[in-house]
Residue frames as a rotation matrix with the C-alpha (Angstrom) as fourth column:
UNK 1
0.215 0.431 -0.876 -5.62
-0.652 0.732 0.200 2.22
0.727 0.528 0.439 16.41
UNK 2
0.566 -0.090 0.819 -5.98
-0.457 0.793 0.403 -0.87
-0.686 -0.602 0.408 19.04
UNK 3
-0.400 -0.798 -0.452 -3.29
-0.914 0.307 0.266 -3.22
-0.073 0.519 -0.852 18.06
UNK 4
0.839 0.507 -0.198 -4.73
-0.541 0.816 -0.202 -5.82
0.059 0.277 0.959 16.37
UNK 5
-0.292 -0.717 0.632 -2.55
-0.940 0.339 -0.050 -8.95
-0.178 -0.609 -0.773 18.03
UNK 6
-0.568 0.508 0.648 -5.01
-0.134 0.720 -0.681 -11.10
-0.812 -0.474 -0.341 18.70
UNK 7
-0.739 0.429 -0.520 -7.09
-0.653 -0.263 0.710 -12.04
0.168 0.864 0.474 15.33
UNK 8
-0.642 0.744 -0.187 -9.77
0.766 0.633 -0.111 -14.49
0.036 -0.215 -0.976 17.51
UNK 9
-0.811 0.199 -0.550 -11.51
-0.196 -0.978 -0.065 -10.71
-0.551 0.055 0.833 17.42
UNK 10
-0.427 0.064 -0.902 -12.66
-0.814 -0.462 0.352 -11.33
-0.394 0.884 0.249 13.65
UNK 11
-0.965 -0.249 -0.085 -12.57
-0.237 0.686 0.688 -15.07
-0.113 0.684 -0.721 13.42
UNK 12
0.048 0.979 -0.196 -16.15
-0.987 0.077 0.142 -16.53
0.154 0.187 0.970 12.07
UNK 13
0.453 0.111 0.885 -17.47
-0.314 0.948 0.042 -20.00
-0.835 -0.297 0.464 12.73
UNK 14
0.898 -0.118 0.425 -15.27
0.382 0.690 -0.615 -22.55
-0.221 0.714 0.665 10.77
UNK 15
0.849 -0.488 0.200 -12.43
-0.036 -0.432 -0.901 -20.28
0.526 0.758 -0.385 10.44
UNK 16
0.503 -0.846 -0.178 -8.28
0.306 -0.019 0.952 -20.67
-0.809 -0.533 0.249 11.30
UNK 17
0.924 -0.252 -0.289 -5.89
-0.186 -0.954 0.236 -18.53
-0.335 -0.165 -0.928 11.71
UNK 18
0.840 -0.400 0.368 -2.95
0.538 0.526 -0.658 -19.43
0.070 0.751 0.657 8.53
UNK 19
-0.393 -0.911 -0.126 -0.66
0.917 -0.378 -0.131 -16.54
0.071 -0.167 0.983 9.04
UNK 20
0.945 0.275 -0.175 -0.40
0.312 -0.918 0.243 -13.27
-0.094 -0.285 -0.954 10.47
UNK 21
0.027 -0.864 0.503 2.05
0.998 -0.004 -0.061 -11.05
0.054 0.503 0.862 9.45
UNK 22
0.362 -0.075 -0.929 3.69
0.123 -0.984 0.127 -6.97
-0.924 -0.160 -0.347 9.29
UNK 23
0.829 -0.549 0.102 4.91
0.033 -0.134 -0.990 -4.83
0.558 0.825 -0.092 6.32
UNK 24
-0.479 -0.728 -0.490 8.19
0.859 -0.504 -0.092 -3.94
-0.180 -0.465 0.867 6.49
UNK 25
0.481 0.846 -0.228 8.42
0.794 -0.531 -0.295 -0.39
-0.370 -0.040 -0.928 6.78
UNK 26
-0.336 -0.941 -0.041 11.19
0.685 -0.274 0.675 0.68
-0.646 0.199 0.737 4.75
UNK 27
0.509 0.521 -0.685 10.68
-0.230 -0.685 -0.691 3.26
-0.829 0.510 -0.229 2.49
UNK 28
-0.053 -0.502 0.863 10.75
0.805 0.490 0.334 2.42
-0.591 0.713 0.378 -1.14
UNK 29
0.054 -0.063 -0.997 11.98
-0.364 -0.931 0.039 5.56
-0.930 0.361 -0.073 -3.50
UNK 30
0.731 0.292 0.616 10.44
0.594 0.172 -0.786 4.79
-0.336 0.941 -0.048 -7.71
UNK 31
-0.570 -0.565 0.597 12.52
0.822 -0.397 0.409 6.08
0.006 0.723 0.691 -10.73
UNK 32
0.579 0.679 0.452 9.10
0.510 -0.734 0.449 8.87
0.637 -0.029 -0.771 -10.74
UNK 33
0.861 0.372 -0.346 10.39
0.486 -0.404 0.775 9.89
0.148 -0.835 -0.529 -7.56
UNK 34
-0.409 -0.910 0.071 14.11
0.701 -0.264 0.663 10.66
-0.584 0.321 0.745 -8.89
UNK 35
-0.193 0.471 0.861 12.33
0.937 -0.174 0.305 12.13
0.293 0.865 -0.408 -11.31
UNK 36
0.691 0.700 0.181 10.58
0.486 -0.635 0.600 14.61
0.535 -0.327 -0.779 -9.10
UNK 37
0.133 -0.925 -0.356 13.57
0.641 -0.194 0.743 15.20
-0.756 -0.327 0.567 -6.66
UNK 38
-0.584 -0.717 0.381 15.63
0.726 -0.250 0.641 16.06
-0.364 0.651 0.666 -9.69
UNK 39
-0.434 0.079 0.898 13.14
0.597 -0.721 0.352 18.82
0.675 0.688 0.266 -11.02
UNK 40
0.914 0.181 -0.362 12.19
0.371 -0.730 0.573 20.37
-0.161 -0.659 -0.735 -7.76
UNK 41
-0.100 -0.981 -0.163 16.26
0.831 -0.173 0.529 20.89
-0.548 -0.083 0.833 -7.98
UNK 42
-0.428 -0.549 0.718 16.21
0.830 0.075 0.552 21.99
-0.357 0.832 0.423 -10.91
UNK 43
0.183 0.868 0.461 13.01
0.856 -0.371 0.359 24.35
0.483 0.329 -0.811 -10.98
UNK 44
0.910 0.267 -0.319 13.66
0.415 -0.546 0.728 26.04
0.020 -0.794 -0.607 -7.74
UNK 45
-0.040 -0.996 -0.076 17.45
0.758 -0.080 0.648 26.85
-0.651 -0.032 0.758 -8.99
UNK 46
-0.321 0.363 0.875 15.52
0.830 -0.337 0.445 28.26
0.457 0.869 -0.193 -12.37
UNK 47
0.740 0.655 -0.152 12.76
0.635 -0.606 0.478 30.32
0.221 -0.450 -0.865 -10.55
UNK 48
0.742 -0.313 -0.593 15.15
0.415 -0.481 0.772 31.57
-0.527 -0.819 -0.227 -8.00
UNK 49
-0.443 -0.840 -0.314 18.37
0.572 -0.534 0.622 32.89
-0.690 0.096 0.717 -10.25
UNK 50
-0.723 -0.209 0.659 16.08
0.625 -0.604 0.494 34.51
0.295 0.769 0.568 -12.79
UNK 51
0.400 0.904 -0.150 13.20
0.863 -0.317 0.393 35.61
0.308 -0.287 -0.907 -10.65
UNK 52
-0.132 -0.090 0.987 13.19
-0.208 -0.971 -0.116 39.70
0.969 -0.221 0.109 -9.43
UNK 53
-0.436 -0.325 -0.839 14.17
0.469 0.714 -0.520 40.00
0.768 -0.621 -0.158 -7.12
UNK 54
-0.345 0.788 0.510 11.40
-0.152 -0.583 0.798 41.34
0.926 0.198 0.321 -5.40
UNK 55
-0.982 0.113 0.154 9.74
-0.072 0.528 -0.846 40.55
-0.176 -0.842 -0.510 -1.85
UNK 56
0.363 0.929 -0.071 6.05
-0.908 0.336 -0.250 39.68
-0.208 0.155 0.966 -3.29
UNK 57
0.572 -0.186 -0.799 7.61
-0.658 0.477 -0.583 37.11
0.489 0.859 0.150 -6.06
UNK 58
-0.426 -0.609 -0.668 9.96
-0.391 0.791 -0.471 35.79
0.816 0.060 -0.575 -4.08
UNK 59
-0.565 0.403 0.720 7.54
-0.759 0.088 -0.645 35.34
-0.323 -0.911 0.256 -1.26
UNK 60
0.625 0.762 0.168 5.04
-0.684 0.639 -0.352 33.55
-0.376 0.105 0.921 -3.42
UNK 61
0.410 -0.401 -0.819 7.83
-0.607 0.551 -0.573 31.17
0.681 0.732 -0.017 -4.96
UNK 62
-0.858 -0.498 0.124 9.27
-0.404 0.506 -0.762 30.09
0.317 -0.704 -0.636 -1.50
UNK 63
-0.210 0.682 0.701 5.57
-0.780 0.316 -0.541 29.39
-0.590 -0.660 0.466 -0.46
UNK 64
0.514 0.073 -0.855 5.38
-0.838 0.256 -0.482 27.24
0.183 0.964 0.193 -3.93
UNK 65
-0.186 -0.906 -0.380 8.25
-0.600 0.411 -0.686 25.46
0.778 0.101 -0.620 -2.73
UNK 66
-0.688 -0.016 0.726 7.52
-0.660 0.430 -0.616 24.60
-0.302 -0.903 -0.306 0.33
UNK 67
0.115 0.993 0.013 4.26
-0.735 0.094 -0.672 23.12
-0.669 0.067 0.741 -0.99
UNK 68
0.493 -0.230 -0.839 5.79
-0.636 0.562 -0.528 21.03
0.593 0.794 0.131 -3.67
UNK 69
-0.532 -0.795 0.293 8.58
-0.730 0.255 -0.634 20.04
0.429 -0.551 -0.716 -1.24
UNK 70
-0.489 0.549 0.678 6.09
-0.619 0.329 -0.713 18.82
-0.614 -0.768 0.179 1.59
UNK 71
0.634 0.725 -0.268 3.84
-0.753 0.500 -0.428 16.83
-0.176 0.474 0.863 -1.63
UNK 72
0.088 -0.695 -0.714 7.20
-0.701 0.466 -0.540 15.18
0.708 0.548 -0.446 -2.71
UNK 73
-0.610 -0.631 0.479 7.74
-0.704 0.153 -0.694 14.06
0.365 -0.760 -0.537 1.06
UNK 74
-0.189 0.932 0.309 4.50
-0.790 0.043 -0.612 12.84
-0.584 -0.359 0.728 1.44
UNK 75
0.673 0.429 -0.602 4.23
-0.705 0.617 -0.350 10.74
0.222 0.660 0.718 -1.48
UNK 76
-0.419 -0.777 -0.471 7.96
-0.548 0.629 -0.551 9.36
0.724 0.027 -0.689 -0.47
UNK 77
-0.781 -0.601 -0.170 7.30
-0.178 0.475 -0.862 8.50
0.598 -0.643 -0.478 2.86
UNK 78
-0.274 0.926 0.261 3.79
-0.946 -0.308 0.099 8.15
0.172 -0.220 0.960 3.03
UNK 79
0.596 0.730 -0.335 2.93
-0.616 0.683 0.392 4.97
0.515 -0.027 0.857 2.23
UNK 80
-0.314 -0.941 -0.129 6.00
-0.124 0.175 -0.977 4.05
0.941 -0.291 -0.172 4.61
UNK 81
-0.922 -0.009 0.386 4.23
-0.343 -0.439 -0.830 5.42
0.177 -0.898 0.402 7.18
UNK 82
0.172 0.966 0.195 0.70
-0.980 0.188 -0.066 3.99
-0.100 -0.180 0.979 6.84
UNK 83
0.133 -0.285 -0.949 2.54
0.024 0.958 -0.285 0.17
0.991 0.015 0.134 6.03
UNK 84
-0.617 -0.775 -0.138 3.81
-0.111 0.259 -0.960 0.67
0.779 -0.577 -0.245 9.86
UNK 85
-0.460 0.830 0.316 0.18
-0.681 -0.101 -0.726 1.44
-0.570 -0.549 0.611 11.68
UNK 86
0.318 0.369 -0.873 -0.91
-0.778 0.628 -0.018 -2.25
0.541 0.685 0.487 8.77
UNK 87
-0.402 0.059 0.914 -1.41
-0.658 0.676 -0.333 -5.46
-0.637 -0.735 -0.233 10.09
UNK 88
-0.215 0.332 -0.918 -2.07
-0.755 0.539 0.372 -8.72
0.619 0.774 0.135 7.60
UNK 89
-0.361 0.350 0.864 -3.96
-0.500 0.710 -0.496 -11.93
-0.787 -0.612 -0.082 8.75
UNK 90
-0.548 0.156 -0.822 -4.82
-0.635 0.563 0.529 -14.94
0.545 0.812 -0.210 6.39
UNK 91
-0.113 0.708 0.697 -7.73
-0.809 0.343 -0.478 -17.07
-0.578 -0.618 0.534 7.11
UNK 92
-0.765 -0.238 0.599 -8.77
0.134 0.850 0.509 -20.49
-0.630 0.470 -0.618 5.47
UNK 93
0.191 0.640 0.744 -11.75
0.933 0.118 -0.341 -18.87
-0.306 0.759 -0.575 4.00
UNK 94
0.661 0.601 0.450 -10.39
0.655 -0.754 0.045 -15.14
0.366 0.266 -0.892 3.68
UNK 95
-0.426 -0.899 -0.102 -7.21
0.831 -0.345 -0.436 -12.69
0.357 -0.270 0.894 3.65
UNK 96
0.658 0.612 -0.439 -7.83
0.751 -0.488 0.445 -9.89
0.059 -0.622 -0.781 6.04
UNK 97
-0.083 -0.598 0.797 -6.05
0.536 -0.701 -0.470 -5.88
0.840 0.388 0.379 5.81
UNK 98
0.721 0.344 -0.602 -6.14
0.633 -0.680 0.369 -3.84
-0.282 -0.647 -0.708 9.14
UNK 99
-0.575 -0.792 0.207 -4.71
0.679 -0.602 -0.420 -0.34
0.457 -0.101 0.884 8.60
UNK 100
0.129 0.220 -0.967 -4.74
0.655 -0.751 -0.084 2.71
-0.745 -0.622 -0.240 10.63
UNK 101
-0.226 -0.314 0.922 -4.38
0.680 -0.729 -0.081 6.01
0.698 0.608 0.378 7.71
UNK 102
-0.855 -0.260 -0.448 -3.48
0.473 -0.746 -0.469 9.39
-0.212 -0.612 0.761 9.33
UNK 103
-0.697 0.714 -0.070 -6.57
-0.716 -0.698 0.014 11.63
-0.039 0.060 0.997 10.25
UNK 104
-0.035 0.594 -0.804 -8.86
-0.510 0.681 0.526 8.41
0.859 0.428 0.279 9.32
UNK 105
0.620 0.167 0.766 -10.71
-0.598 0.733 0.324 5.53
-0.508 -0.659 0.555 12.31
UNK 106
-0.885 -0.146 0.442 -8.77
0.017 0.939 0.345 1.64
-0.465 0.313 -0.828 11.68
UNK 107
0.600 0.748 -0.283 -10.42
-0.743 0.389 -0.545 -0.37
-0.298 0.537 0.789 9.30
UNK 108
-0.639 -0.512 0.574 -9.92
-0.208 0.834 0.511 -3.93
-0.740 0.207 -0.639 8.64
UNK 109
0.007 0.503 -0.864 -10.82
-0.997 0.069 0.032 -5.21
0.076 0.861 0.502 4.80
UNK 110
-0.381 -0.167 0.909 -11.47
0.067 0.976 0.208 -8.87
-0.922 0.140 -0.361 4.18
UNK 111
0.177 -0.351 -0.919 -11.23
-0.892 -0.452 0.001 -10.12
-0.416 0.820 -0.393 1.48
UNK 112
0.282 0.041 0.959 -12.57
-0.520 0.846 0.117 -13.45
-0.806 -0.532 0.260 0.50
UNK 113
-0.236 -0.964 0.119 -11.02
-0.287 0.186 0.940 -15.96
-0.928 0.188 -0.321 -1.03
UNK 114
0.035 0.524 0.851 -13.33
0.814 0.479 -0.329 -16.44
-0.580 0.704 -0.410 -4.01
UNK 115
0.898 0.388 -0.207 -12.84
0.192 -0.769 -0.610 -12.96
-0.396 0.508 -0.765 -5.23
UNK 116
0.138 -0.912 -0.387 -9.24
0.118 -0.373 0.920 -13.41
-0.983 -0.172 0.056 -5.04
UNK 117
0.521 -0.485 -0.702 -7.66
-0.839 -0.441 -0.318 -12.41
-0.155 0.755 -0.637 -8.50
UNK 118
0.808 -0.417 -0.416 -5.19
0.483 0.874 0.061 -14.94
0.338 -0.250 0.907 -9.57
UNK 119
0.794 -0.474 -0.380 -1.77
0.289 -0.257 0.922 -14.18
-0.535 -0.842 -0.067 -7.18
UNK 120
0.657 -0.720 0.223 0.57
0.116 -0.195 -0.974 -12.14
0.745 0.666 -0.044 -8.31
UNK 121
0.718 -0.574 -0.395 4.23
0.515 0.055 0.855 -12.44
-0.469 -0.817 0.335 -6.18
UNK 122
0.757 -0.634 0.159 7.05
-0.489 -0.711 -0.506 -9.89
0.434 0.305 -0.848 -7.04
UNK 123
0.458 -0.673 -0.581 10.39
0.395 0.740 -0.545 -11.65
0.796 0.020 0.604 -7.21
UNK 124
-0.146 -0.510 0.848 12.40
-0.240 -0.813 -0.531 -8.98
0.960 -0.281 -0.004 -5.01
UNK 125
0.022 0.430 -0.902 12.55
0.914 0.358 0.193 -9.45
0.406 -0.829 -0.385 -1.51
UNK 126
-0.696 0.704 0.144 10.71
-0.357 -0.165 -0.919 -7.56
-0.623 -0.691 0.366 0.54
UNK 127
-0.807 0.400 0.433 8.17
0.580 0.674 0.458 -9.69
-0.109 0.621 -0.776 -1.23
UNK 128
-0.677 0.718 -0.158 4.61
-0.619 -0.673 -0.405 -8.03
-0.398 -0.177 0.900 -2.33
UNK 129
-0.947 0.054 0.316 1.87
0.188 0.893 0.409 -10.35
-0.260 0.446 -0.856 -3.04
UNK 130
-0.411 0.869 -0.277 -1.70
-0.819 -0.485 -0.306 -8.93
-0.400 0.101 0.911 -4.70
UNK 131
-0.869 0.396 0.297 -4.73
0.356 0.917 -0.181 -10.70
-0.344 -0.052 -0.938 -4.50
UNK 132
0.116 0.960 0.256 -7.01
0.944 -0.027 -0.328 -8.57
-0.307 0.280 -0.909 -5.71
UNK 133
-0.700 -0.305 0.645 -7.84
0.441 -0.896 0.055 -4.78
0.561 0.323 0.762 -7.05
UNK 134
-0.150 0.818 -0.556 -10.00
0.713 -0.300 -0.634 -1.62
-0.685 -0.491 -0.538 -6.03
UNK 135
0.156 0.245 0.957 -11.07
0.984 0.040 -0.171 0.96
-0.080 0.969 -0.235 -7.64
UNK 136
-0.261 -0.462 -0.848 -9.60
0.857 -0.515 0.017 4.17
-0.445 -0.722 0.530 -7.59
UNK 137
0.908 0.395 -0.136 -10.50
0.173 -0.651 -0.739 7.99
-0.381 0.648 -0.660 -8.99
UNK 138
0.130 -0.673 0.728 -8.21
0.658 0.609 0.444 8.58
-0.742 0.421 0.522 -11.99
UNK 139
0.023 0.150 -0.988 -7.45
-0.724 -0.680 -0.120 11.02
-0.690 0.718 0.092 -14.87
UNK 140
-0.882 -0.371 -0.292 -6.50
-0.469 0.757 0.455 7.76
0.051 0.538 -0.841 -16.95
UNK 141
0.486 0.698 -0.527 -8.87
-0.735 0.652 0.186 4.97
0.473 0.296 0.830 -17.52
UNK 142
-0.068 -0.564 -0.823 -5.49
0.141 0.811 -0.568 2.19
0.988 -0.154 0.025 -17.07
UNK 143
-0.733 -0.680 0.003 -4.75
0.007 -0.012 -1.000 3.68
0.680 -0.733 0.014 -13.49
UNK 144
0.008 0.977 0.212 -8.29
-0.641 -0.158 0.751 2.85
0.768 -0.141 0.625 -12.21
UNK 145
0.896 0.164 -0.413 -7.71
0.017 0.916 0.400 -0.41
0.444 -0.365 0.818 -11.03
UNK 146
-0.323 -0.780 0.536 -5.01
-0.940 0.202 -0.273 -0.41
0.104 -0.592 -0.799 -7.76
UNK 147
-0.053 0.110 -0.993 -3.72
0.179 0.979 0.098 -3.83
0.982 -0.173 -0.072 -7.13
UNK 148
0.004 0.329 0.944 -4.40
-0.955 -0.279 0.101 -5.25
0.297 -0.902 0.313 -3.22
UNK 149
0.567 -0.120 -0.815 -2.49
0.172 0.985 -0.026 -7.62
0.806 -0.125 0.579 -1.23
UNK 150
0.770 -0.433 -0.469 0.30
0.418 -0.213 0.883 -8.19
-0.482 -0.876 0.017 1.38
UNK 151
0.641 -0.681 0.354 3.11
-0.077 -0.516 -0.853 -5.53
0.764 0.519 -0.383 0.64
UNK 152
0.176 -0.946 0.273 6.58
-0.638 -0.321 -0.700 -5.62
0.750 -0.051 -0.660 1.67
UNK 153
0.736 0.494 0.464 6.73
-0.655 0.342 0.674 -8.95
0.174 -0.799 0.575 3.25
UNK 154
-0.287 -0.865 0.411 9.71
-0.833 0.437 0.339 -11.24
-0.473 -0.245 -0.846 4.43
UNK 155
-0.802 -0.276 0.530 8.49
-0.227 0.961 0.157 -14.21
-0.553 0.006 -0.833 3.94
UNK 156
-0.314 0.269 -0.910 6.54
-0.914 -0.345 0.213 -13.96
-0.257 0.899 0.355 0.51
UNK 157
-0.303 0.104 -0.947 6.92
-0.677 0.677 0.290 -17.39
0.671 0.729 -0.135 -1.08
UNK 158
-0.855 0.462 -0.236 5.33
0.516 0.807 -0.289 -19.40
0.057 -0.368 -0.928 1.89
UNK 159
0.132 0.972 -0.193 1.98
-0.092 -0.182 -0.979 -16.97
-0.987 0.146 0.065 2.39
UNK 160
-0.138 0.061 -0.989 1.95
-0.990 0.031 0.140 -17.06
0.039 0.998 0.056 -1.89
UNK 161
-0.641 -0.010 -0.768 1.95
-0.286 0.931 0.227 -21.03
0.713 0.365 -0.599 -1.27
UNK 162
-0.641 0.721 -0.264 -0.61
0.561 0.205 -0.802 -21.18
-0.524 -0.662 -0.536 1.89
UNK 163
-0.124 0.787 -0.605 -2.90
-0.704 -0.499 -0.505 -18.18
-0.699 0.363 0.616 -0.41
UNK 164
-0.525 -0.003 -0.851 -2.55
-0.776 0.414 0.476 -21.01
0.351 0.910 -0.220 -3.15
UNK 165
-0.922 -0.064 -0.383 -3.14
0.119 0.892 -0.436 -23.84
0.369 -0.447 -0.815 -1.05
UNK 166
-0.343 0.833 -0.433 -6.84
0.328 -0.326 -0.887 -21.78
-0.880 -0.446 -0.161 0.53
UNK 167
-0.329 0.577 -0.748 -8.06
-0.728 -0.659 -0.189 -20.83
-0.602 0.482 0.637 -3.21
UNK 168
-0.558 -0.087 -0.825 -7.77
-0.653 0.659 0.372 -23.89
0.511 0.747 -0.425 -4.29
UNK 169
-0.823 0.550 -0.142 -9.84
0.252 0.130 -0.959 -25.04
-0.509 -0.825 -0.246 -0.72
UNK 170
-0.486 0.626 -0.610 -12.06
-0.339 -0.779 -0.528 -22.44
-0.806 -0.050 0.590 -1.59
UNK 171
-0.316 0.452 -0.834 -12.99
-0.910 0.103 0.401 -23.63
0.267 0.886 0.379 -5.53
UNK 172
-0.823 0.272 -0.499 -13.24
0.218 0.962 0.166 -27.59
0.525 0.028 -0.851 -4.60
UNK 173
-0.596 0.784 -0.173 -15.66
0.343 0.054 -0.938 -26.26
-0.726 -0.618 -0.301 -1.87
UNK 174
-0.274 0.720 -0.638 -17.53
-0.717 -0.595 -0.364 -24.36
-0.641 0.358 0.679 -4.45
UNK 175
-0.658 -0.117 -0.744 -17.73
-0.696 0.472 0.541 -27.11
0.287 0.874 -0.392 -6.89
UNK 176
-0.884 0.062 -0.464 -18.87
0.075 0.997 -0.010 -29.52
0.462 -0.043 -0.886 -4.64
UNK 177
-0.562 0.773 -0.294 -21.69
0.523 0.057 -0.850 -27.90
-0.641 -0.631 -0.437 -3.13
């Protein structure tokens, strides 16, 4: 992915550049993901002390493993790893996403400010702030709808007051014209 530095690239007539910003790129580990951890333990202790000890069986159970193992890792330290190759950029008419996703070209979403959602800000610092959803494929109905915004940012509660400060821009223009 060209590093996206420079956001005069993107900008459209009428538009300035409000804040530009990185995730962090810590990795964040869910109560799920204990979860999982704790029964790969637990499975692969099972399997393995009562399984025959055989060399087919215990071939196909170590390949099992490995395969779980490598999904678990993936899910930990994935989105860790695509937040670090992410770039955020706020405009006055429009909040802009550049990521890079392994195997995949860059792509930069915008995201204007009339579609925003209203702003949700997650107390916690690193700060996450969604402005909008997408739609995703699902076995659920509820888990359709992924939220979309800046994740794992420092400084949270001033873009949340400049994204407040440009939607509210954004409606007076619409009103008045």
């Amino acid at each position: 992915m060209a590093r996206i530095c420079d956001w005069t690239e993107v900008l459209e007539d009428g538009e300035k550049l409000l804040w530009q910003g990185r995730p962090g790129i810590g990795i964040v580990v869910s109560f799920v993901h204990y979860i999982f951890i704790l029964s790969f333990v637990l499975n692969f202790a099972n399997i393995y002390y009562f399984s025959e000890r055989s060399e087919q069986h215990s071939l196909a159970v170590h390949l099992l493993f490995i395969f779980y193992f490598l999904l678990l890792a993936w899910t930990i330290v994935g989105p860790s790893f695509v937040r670090r190759r992410s770039n955020y950029a706020l405009k006055n008419k429009r909040a802009l996403i550049a990521m890079h996703k392994p195997f995949a070209q860059a792509q930069i979403t915008s995201y204007p400010a009339q579609n925003w959602t209203p702003l949700v800000l997650t107390d916690k610092p690193p700060s996450n702030l969604y402005f909008s959803s997408r739609k995703t494929l699902a076995f659920r109905a509820a888990d359709r709808h992924q939220k979309v915004g800046f994740e794992q940012i420092s400084d949270g509660n001033d873009v949340h007051k400049i994204m407040q400060d440009v939607q509210s821009a954004c409606n007076q223009d619409r009103v008045a014209s």
